[in-house]
N, C-alpha and C positions, 0 to 999 in steps of 0.2 A: 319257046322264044329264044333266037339265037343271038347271043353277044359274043362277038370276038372282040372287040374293043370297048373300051371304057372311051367316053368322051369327055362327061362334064363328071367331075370327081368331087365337085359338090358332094357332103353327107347326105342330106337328103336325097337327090340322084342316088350313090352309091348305095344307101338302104333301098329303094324303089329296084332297080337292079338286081339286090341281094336276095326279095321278097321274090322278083320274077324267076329268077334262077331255080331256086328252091322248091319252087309251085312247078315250077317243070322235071325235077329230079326225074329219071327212069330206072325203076330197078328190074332188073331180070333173068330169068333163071339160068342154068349150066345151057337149056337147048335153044336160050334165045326168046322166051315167050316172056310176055310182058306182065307185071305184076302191079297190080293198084299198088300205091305206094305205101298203105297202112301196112294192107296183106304182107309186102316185102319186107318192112320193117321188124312186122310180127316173125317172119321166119328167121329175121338176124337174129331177134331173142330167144326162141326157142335151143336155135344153135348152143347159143350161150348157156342157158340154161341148162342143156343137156350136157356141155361140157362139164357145166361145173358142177353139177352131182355127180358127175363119174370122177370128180377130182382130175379132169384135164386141164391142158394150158391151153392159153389163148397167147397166139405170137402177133406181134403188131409191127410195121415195116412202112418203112420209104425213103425216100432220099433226100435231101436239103430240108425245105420247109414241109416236107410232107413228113422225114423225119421227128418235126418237131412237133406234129398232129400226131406222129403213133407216141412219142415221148408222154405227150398231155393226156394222152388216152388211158396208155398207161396206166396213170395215175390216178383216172376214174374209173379205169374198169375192176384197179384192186383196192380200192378205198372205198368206192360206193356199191359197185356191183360183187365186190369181196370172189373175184374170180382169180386163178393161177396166169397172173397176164406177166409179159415180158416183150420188150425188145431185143431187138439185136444187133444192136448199134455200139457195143462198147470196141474202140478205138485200137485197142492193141491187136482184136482177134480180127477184127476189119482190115486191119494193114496185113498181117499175115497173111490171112485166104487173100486176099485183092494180088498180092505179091505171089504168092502159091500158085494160084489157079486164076487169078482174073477178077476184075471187078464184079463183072457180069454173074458171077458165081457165088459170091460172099455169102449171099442169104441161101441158097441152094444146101449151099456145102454144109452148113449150121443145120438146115432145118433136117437134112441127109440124118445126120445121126440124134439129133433131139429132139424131131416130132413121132409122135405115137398116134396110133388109127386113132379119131376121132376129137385128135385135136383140132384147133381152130386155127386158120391164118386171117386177118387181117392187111389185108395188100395194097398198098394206097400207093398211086401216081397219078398225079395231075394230069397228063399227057396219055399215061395209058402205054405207053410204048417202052417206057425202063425195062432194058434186059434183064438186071437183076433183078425186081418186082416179076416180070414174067415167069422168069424161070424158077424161082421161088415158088410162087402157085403150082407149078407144075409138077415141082418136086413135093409140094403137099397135096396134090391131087394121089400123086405116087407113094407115098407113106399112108395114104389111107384117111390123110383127114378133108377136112372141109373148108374151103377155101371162098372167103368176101371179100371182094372187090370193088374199089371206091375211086374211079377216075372220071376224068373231064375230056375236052377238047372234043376231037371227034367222033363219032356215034359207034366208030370200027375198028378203032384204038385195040390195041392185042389183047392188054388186060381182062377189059370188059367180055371175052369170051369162056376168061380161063375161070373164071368162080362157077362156084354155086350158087351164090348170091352176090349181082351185079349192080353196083349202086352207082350209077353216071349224072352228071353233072353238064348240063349243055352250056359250055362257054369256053372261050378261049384263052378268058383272064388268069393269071397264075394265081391273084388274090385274092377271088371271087372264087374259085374251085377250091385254094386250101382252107378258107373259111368254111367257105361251104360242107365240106367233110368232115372237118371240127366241129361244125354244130351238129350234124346228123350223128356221127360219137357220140355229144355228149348228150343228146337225146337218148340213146338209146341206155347209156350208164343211167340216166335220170328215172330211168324208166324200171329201173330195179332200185332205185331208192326211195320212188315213191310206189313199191309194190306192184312190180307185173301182172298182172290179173293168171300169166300161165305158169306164175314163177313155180306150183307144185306139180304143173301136168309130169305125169310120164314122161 
């Protein structure tokens, strides 16, 4: 179901909307194949899971209000999911690289020297097309770790190619997509506080 626009912003509306949205989520893999949506979720967690017995980080990213989605994530992924989670948004190292090397480059440059093989990126833009979210992936492609992705808007959005795990959002709404990626977060933190079924797999 495709929304580019919001009309009637009634609450009721905006949950009917919110409900459609979500029941449409696509997640899908690095080569593009589609994953039933439980199956996809279940492979964010293993991620997780794997990271966090081998004692890796989980980095979480985005910009303005997407920002504020890896911010709250954050905070579920190391308080309920009890994982090595971080952003990388503190304000003095951001001015520097932005000043340095470029906006486009900030999270690149960061993840260049502090990610380790088989750590996690969490990559989140609404739009899909942030050059620093892009090239952030990319450079965790290139360190070796493993790379989710959580954007909206178009179906062919950059982002959405560069993960391993590609979580999209069919709409065009800014506020309906960062919701939307909020809740699938804190779904999946929930889902280590109320016991994973895979949380002891290998």
């Amino acid at each position: 179901m495709k929304m580019d626009k919001v009309g009637d912003l009634s609450l009721a509306s905006y949950t009917d909307q919110f409900h459609a949205l979500l029941a449409c989520c696509e997640i899908t893999k690095k080569n593009g194949a589609l994953s039933e949506r439980e199956s996809g979720l279940s492979s964010v967690m293993k991620e997780l899971v794997h990271v966090r017995k081998n004692q890796g980080s989980v980095y979480v990213i985005g910009n303005g209000g997407s920002a504020g989605v890896a911010s709250h994530t954050v905070i579920d992924l190391v308080n309920v999911a009890k994982l090595r989670a971080f952003t990388l948004h503190e304000p003095s190292v951001l001015t520097c690289l932005a000043n340095d090397y470029g906006y486009e480059q900030i999270f690149s440059r960061l993840l260049s020297q502090m990610a380790k093989p088989g750590d996690v990126l969490i990559a989140i833009s609404s739009s899909g097309n942030s050059k620093n979210i892009c090239n952030a992936a990319e450079q965790m492609t290139s360190s070796g770790g493993v790379v989710i992705t959580l954007s909206g808007f178009t179906s062919d959005n950059s982002l959405r190619s560069l993960g391993d795990i590609n979580i999209w959002l069919d709409s065009k709404n800014y506020g309906l997509v960062e919701i939307g990626h909020q809740f699938i977060l804190h779904n999946v933190s929930d889902r280590f506080g109320m016991g994973y079924a895979g949380m002891e797999a290998p």
